[in-house]
C-alpha positions as CSV (number, residue, x, y, z in Angstrom):
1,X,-28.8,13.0,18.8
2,X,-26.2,11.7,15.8
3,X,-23.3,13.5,17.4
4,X,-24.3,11.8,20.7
5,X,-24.7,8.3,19.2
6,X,-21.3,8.5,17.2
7,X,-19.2,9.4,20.7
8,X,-20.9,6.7,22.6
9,X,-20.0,4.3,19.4
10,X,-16.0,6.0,19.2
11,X,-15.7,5.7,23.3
12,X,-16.7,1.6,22.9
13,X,-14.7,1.2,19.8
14,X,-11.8,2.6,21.6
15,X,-12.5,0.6,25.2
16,X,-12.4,-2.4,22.9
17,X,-8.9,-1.3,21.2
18,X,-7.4,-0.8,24.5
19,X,-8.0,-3.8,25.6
20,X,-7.4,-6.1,22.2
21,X,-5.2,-4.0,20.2
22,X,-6.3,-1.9,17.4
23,X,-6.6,-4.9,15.0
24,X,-10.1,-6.0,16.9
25,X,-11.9,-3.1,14.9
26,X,-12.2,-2.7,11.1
27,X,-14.4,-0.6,9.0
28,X,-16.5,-2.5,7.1
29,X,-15.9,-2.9,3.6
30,X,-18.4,0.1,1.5
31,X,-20.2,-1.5,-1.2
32,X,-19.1,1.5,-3.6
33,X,-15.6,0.4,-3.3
34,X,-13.7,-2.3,-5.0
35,X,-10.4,-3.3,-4.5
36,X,-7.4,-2.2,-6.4
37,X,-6.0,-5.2,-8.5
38,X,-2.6,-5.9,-8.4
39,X,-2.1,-6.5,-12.4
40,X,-1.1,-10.1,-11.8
41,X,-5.1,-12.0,-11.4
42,X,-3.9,-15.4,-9.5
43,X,-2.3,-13.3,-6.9
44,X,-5.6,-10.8,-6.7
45,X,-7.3,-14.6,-6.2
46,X,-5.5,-14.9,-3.1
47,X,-6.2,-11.6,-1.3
48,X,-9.6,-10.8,-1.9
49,X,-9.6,-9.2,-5.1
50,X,-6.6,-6.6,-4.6
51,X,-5.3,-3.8,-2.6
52,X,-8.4,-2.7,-0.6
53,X,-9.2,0.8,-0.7
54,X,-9.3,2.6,3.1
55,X,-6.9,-0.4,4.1
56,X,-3.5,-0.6,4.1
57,X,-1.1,-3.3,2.3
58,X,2.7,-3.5,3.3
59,X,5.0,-5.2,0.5
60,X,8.1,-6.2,1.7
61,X,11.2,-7.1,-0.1
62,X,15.0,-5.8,-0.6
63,X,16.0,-4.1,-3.7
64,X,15.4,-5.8,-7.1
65,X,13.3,-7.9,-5.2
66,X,10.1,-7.2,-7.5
67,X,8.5,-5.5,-4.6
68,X,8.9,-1.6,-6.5
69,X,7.6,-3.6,-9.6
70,X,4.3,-4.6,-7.7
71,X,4.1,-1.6,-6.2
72,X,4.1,0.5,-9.6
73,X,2.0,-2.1,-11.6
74,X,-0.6,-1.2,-8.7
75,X,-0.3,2.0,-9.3
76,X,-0.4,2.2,-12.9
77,X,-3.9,-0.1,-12.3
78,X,-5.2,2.3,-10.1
79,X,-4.2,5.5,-12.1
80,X,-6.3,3.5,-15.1
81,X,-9.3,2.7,-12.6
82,X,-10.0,6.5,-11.1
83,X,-7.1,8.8,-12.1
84,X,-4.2,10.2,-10.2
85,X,-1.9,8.6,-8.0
86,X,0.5,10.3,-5.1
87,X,4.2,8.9,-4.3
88,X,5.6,9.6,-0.5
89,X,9.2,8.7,-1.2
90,X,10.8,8.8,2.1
91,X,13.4,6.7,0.7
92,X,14.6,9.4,-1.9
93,X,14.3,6.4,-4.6
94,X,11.6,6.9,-6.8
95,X,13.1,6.0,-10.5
96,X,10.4,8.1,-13.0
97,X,11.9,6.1,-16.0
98,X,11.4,2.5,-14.1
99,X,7.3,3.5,-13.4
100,X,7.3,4.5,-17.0
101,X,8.4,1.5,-18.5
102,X,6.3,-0.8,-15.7
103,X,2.5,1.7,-17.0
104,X,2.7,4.3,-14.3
105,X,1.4,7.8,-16.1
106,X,3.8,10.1,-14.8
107,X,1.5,13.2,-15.8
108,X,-0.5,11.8,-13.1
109,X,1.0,11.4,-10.5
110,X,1.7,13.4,-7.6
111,X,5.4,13.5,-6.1
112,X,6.3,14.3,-2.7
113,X,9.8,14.2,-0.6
114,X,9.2,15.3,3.1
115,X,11.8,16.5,5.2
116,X,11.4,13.8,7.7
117,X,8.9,11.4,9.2
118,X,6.8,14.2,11.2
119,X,5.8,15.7,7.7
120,X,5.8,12.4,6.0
121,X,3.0,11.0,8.7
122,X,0.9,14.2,8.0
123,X,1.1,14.0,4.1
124,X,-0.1,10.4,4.1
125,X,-3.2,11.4,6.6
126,X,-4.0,14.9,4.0
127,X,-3.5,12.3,0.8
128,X,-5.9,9.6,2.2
129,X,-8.1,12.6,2.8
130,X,-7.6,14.3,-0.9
131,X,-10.7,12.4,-2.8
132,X,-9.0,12.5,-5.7
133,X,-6.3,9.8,-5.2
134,X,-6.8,6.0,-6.2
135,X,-4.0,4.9,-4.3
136,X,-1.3,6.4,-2.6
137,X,2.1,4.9,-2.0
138,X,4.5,5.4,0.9
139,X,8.3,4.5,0.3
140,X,10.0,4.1,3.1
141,X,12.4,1.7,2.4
142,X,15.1,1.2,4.9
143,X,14.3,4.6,6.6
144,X,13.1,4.4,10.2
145,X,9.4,5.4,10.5
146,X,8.4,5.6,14.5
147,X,4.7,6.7,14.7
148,X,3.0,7.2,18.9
149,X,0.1,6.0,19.6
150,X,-1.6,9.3,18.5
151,X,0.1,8.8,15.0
152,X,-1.5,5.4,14.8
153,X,-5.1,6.5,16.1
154,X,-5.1,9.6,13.6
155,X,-3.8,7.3,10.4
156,X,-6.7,4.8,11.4
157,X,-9.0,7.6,11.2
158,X,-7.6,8.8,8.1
159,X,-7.9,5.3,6.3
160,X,-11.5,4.4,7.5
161,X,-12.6,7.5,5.5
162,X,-10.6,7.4,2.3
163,X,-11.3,5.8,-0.7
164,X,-7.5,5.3,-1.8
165,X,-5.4,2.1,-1.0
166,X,-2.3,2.9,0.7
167,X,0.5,1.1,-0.1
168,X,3.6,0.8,2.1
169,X,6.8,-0.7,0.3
170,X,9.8,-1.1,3.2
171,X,12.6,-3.7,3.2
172,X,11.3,-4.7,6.7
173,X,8.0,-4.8,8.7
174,X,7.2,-1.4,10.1
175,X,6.3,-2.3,13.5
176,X,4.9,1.3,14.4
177,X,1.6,0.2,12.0
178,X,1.3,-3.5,12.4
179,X,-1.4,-3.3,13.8
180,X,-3.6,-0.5,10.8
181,X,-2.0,-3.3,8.5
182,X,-4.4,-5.6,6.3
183,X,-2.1,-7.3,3.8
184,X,1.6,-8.1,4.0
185,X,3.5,-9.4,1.0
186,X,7.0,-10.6,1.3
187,X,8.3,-10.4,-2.3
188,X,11.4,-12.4,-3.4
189,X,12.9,-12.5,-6.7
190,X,13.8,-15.7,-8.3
191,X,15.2,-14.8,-12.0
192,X,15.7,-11.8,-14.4
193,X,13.4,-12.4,-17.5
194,X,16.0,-11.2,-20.7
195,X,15.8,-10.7,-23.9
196,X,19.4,-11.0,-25.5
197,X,21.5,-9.2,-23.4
198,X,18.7,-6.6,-22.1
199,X,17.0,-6.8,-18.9
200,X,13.2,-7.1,-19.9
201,X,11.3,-7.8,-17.0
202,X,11.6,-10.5,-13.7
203,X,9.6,-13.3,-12.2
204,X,9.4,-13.4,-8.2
205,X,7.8,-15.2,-5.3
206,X,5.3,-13.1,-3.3
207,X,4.5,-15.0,-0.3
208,X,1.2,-13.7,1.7
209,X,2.2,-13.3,5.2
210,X,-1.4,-11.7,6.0
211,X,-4.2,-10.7,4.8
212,X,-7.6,-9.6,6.4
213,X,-8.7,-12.7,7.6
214,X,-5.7,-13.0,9.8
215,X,-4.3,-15.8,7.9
216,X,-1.2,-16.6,5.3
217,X,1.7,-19.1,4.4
218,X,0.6,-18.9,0.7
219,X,2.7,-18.3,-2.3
220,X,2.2,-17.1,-5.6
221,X,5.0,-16.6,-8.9
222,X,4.7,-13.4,-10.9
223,X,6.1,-12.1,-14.1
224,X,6.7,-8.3,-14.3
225,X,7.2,-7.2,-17.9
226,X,8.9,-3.7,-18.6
227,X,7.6,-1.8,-21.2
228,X,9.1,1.0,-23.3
229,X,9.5,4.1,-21.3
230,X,6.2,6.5,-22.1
């Protein structure tokens, strides 16, 4: 009698996608589960509390942007919230040192290269599926990541069930998921912070271009301060 119920529910869920796009239907939020903060509180005050687990934010920005920054300080909240994290770095430009000196624990985190988007669509559905992970981060950078339909439908599946935020960091939007995405953040750097000649941290713009109300436009500055390596 359950099995039946849940087709009937899946068949109306997905007459009403088809008809008004996947972003019609989200999961609601579990009561168990609070969201991932990004480190930096007055932006957290303008997205609901963080990076939602099961949903998944996009930061955008260009390189030395601050978007990696963001990215790791999530992570290295996350890894201090429930454990390990897992990096997908499609872009081949995961810097250890940099995560070290931004909090990231890299005895707990998980590493993986795939070969090519194929494998790298079927590691992020198995890592949102692993339990284990707080968050898991997907690099993609300037590489081209084309997902079908089926792609889309099985990630969906894959973040309704997980408890890890999944974190996408590309220099532009990746249309094949706009429509799984709940939070965009275009990141923007405005000045190194230094101290004497050394590089000690930056301060950047992340604008909100949307967030799960369907709304955005807002700004907020950060500060990202490196730390010493381990």
């Amino acid at each position: 009698m359950a099995d039946d119920r849940t087709d009937v529910l899946q068949r109306a869920l997905a007459q009403l996608q088809a008809r008004w796009g996947d972003r019609i239907i989200a999961p609601a939020r579990r009561a168990d589960l609070t969201p991932l903060s990004t480190g930096f509180a007055g932006l957290d005050a303008q997205i609901g509390g963080g990076l939602w687990p099961g949903r998944m934010s996009v930061l955008l920005g260009h390189p030395t942007s601050g978007a990696t920054s963001l990215a790791l300080r999530a992570l290295a909240n996350a890894q201090h919230a429930s454990g390990p994290v897992m990096v997908i770095d499609l872009a081949r430009q995961f810097d250890p040192h940099l995560a070290g000196r931004i909090g990231v624990d890299i005895g707990l985190l998980v590493l993986s290269r795939p070969p090519d988007t194929g494998a790298t669509l079927t590691i992020v559905r198995e890592a949102l599926g692993n339990g284990a992970l707080g968050a898991v981060l997907l690099d993609v950078s300037e590489a081209k990541l084309s997902a079908s339909a089926a792609d889309v439908r099985r990630l969906s599946q894959a973040l309704m069930g997980s408890q890890a935020a999944l974190i996408v960091l590309a220099q532009g939007i990746p249309s094949a998921f706009d429509s799984l995405t709940d939070l965009r953040l275009c990141i923007e750097r405005l000045a190194w912070v230094r101290q004497g000649t050394d590089v000690a941290g930056l301060t950047a713009r992340v604008r909100i271009d949307r967030d799960h109300t369907g709304g955005g436009g807002r700004a907020v500055q950060i500060e990202v301060r490196y730390g010493e390596d381990g």
